[in-house]
PDB file of N, CA, C and O in Angstrom:
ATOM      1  N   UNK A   1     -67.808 -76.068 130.666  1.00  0.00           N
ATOM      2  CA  UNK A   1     -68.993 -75.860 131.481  1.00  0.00           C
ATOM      3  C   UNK A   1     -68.960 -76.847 132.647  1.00  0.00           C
ATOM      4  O   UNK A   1     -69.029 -78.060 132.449  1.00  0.00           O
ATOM      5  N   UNK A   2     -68.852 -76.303 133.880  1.00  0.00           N
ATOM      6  CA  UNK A   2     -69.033 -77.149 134.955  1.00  0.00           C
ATOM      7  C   UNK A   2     -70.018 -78.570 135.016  1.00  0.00           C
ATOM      8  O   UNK A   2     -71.171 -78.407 134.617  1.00  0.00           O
ATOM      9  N   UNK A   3     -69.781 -79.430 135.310  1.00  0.00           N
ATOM     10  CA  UNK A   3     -71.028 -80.593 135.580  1.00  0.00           C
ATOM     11  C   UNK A   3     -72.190 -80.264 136.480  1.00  0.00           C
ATOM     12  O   UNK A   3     -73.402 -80.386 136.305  1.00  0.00           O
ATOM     13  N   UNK A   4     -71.554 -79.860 137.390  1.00  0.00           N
ATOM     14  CA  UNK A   4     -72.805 -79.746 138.753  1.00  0.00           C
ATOM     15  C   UNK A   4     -73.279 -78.405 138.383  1.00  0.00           C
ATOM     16  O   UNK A   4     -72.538 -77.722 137.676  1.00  0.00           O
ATOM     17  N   UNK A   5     -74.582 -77.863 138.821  1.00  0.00           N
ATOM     18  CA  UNK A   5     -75.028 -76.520 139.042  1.00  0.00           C
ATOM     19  C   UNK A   5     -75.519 -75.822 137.648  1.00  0.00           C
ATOM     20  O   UNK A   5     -75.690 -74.604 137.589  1.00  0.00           O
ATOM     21  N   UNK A   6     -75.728 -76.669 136.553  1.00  0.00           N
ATOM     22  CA  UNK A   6     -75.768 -76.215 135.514  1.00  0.00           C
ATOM     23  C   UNK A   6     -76.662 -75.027 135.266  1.00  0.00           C
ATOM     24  O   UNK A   6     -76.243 -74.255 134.402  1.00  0.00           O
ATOM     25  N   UNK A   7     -77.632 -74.766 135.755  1.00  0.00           N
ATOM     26  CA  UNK A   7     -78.672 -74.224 135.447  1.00  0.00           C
ATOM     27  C   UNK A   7     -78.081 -72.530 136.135  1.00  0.00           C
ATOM     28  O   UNK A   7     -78.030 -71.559 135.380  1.00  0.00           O
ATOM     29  N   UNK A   8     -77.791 -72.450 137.218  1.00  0.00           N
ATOM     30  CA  UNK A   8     -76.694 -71.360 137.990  1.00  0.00           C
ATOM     31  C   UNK A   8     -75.875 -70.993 136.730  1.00  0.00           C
ATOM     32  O   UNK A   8     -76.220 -70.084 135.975  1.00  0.00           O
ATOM     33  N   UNK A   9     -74.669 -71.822 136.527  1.00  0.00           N
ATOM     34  CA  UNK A   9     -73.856 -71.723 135.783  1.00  0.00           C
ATOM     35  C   UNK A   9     -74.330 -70.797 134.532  1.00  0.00           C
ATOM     36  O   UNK A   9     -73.946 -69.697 134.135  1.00  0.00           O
ATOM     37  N   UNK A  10     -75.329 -71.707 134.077  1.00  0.00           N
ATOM     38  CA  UNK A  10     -75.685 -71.132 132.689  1.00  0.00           C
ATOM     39  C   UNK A  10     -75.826 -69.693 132.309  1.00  0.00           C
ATOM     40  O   UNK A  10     -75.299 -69.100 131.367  1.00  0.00           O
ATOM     41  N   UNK A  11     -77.104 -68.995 133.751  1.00  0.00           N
ATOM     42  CA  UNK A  11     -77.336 -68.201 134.459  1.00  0.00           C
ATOM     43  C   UNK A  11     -76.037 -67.344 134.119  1.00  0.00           C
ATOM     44  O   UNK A  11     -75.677 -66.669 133.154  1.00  0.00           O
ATOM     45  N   UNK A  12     -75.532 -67.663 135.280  1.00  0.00           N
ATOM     46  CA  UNK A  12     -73.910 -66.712 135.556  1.00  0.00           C
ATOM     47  C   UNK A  12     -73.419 -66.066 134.210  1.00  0.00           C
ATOM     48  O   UNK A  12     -73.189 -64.886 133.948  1.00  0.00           O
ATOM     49  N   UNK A  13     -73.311 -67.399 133.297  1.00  0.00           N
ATOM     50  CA  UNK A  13     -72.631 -66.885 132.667  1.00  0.00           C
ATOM     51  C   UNK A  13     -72.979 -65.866 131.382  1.00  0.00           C
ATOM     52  O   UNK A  13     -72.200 -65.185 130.715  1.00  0.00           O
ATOM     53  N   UNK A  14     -74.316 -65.998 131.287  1.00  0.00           N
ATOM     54  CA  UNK A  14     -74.849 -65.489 130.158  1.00  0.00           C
ATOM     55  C   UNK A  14     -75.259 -63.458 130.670  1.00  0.00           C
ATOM     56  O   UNK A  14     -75.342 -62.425 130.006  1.00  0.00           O
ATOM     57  N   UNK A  15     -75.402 -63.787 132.129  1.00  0.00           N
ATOM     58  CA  UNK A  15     -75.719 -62.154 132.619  1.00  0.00           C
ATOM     59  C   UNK A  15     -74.014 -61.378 132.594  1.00  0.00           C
ATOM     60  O   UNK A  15     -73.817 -60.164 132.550  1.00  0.00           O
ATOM     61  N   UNK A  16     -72.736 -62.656 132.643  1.00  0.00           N
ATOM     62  CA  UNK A  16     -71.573 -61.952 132.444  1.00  0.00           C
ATOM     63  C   UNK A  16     -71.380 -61.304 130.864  1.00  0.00           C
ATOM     64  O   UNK A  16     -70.804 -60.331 130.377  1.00  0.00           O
ATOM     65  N   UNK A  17     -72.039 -62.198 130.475  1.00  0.00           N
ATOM     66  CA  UNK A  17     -72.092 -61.693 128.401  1.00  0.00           C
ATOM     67  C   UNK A  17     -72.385 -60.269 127.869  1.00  0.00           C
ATOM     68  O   UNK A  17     -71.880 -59.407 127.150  1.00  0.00           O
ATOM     69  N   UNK A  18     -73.879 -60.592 128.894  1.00  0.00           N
ATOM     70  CA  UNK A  18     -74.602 -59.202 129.019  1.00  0.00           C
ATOM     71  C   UNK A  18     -74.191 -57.967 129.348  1.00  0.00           C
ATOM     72  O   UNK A  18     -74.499 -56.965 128.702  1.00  0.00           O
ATOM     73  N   UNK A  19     -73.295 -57.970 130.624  1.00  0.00           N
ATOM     74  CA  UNK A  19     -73.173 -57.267 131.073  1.00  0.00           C
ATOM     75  C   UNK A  19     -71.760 -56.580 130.990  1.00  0.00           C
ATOM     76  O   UNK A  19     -71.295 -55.545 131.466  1.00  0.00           O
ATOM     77  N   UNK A  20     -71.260 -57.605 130.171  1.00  0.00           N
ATOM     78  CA  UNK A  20     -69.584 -57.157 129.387  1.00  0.00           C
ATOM     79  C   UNK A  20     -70.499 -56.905 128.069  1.00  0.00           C
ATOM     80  O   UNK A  20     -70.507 -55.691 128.272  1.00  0.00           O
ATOM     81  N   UNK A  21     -71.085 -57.002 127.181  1.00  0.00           N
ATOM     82  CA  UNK A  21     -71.663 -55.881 126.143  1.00  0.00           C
ATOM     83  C   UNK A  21     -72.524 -54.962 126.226  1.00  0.00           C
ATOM     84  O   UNK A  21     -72.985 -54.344 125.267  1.00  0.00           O
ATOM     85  N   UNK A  22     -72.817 -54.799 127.441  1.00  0.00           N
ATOM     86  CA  UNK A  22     -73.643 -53.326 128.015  1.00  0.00           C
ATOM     87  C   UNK A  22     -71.838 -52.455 127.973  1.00  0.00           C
ATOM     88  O   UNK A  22     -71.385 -51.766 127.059  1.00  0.00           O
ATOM     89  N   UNK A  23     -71.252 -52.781 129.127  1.00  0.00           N
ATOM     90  CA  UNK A  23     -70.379 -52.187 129.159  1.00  0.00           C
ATOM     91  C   UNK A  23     -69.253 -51.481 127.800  1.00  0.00           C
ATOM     92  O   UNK A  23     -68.909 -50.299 127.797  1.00  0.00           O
ATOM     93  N   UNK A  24     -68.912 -52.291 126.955  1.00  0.00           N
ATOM     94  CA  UNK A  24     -68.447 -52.400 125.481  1.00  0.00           C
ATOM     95  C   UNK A  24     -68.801 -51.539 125.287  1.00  0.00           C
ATOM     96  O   UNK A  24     -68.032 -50.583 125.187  1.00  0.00           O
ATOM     97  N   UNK A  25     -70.513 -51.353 125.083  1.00  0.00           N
ATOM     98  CA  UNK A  25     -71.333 -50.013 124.700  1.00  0.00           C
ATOM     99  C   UNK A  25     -71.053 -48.980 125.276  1.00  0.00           C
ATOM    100  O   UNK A  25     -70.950 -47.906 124.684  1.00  0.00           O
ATOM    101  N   UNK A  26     -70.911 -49.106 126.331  1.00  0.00           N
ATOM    102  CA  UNK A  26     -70.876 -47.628 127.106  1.00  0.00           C
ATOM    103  C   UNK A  26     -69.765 -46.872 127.009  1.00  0.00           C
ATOM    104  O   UNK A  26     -69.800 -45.641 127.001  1.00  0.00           O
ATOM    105  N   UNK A  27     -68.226 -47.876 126.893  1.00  0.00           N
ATOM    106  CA  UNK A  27     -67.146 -46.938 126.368  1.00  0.00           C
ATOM    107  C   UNK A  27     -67.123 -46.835 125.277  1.00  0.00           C
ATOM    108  O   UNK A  27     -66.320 -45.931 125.045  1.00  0.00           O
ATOM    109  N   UNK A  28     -67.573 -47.261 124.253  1.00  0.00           N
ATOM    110  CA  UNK A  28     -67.809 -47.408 122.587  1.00  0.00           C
ATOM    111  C   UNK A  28     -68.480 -45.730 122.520  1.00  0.00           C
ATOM    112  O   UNK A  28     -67.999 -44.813 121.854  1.00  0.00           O
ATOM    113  N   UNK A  29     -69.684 -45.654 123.388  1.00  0.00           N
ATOM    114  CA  UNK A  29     -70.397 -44.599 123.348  1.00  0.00           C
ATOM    115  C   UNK A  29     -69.435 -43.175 123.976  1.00  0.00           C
ATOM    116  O   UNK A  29     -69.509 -42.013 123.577  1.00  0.00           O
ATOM    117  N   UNK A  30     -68.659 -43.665 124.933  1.00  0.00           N
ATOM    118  CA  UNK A  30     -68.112 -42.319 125.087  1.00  0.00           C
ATOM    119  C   UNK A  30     -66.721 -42.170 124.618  1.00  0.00           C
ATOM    120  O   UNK A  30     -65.831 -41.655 125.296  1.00  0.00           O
ATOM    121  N   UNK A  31     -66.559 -42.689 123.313  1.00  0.00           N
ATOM    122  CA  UNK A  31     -65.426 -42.847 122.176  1.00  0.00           C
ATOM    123  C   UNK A  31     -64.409 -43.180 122.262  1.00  0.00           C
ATOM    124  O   UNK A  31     -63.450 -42.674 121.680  1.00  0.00           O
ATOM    125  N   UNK A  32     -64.381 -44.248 123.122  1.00  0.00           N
ATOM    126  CA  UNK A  32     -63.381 -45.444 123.551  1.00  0.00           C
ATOM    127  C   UNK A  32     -63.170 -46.559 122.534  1.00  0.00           C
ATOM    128  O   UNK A  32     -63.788 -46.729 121.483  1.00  0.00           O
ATOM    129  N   UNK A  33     -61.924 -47.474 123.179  1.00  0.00           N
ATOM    130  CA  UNK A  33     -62.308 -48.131 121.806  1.00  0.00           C
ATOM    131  C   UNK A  33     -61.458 -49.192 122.928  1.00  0.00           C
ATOM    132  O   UNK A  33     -60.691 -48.727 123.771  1.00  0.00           O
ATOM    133  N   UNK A  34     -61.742 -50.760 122.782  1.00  0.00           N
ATOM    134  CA  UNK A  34     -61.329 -51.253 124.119  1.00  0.00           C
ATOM    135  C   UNK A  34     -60.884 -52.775 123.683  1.00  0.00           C
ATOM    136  O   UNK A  34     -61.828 -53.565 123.651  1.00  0.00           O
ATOM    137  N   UNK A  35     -59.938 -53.167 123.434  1.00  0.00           N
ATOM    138  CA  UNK A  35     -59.311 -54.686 123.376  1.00  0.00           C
ATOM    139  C   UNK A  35     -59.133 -55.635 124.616  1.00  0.00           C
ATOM    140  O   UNK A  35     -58.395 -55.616 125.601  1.00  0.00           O
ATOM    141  N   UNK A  36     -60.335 -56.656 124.055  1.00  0.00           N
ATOM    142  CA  UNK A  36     -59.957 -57.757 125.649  1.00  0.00           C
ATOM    143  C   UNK A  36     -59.357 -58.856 125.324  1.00  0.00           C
ATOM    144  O   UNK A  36     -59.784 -59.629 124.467  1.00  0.00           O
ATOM    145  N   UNK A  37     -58.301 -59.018 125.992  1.00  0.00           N
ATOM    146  CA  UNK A  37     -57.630 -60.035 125.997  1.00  0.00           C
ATOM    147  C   UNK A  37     -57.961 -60.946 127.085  1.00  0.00           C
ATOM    148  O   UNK A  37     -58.154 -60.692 128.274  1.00  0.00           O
ATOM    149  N   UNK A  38     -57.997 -62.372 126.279  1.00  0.00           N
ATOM    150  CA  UNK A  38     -58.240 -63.158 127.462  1.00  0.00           C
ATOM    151  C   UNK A  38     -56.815 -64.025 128.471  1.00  0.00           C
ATOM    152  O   UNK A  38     -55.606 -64.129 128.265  1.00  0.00           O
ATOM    153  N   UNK A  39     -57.588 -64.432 129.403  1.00  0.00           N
ATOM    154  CA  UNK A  39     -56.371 -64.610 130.365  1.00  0.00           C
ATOM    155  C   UNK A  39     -55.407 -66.373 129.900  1.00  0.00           C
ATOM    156  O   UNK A  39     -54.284 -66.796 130.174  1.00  0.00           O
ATOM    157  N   UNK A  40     -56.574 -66.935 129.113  1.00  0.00           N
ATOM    158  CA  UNK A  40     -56.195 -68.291 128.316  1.00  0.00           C
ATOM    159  C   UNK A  40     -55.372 -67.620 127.384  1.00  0.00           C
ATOM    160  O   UNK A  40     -54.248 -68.118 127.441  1.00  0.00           O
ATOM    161  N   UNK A  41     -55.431 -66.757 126.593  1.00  0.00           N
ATOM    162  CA  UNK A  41     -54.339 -66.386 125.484  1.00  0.00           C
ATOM    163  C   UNK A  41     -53.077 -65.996 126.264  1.00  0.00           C
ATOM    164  O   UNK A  41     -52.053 -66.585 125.919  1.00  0.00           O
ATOM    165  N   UNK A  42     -52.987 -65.187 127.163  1.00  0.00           N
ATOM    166  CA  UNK A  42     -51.483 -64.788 127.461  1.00  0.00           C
ATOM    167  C   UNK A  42     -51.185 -66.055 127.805  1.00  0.00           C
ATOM    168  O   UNK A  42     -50.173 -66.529 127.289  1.00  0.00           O
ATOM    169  N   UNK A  43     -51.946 -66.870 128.709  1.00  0.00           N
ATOM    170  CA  UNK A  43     -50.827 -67.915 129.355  1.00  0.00           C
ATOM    171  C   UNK A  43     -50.301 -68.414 128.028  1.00  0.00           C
ATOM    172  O   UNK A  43     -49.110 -68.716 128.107  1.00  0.00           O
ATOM    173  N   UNK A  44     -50.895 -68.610 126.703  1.00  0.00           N
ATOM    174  CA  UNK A  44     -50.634 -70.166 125.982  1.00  0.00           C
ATOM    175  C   UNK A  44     -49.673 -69.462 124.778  1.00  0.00           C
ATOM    176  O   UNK A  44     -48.596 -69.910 124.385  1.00  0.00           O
ATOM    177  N   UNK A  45     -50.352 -68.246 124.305  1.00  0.00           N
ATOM    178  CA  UNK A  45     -49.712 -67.726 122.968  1.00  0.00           C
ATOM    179  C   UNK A  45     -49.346 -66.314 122.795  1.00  0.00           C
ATOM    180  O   UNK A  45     -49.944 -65.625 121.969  1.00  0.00           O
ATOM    181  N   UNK A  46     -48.221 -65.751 123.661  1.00  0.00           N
ATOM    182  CA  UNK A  46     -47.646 -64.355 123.580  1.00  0.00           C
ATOM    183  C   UNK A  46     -47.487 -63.811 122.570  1.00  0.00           C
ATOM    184  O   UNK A  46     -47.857 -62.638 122.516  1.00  0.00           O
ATOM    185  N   UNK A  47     -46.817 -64.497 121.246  1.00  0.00           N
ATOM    186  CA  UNK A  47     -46.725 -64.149 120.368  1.00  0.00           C
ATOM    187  C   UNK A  47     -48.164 -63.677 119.441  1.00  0.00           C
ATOM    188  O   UNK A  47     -48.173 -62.695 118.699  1.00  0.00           O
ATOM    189  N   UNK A  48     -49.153 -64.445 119.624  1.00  0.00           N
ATOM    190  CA  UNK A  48     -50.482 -63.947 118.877  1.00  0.00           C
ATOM    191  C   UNK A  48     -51.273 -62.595 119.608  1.00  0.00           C
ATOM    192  O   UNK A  48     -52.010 -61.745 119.108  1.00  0.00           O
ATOM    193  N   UNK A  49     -50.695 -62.823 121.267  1.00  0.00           N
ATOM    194  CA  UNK A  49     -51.509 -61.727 121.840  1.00  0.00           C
ATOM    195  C   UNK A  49     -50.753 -60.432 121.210  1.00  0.00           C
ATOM    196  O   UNK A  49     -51.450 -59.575 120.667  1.00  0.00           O
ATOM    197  N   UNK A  50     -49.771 -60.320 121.253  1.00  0.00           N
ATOM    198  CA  UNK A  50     -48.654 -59.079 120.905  1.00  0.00           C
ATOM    199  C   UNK A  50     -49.119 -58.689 119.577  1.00  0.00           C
ATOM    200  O   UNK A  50     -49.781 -57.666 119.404  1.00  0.00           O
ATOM    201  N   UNK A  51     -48.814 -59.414 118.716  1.00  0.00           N
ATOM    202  CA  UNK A  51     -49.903 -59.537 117.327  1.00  0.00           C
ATOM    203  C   UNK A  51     -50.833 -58.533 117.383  1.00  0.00           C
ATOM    204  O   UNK A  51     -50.753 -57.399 116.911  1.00  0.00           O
ATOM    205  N   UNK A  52     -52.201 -59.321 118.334  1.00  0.00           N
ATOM    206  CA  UNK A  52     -53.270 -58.516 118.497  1.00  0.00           C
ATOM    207  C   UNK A  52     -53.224 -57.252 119.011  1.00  0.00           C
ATOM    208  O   UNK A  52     -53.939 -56.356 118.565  1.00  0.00           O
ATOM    209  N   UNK A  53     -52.368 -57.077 120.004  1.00  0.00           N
ATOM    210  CA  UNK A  53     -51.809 -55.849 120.601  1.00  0.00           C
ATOM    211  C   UNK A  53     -51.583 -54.528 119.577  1.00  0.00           C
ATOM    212  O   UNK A  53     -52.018 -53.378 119.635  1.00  0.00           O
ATOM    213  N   UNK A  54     -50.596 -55.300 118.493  1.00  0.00           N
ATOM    214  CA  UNK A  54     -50.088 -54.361 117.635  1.00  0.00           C
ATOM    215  C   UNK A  54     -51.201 -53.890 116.726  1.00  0.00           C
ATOM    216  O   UNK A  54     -51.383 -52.698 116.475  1.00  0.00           O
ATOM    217  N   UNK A  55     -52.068 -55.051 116.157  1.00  0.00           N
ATOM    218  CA  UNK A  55     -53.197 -54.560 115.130  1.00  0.00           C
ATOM    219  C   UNK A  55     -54.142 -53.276 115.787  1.00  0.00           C
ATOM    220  O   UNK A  55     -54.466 -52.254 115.182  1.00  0.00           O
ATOM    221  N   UNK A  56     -54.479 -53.629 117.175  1.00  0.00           N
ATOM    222  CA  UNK A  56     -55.386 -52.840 117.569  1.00  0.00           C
ATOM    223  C   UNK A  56     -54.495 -51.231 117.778  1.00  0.00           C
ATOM    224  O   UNK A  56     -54.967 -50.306 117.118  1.00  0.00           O
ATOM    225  N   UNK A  57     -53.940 -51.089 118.173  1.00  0.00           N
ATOM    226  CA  UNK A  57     -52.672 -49.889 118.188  1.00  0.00           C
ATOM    227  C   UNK A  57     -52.679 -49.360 116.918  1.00  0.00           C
ATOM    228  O   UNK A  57     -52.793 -48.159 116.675  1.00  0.00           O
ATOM    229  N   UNK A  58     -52.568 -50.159 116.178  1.00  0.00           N
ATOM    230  CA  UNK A  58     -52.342 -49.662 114.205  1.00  0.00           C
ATOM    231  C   UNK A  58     -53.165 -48.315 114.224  1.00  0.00           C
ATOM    232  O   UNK A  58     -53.291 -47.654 113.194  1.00  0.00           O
TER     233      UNK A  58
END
């Protein structure tokens, strides 16, 4: 969490939460099914993302 701007920040980040599980819903609802990978996992651990890759594929 940033030092400066906290209250923004906080803000920001909680309407991004929101608004990535509105979305979730909406392809969930039109019978999607959707794996997010984050951009910290590829850089650090390929092997676990691939992993995850494969489970969700199963």
């Amino acid at each position: 969490m940033p030092k400066t701007r906290m209250e923004f920040w906080v803000d920001k980040l909680q309407k991004n939460v929101e608004r990535d599980q509105r979305n979730m819903e909406a392809l969930q609802d039109d019978g999607w099914q959707a794996l997010i990978l984050w951009e910290c996992e590829i850089k650090t651990d390929l092997e676990s993302v691939a992993a995850k890759i494969q489970r969700f594929l199963a």
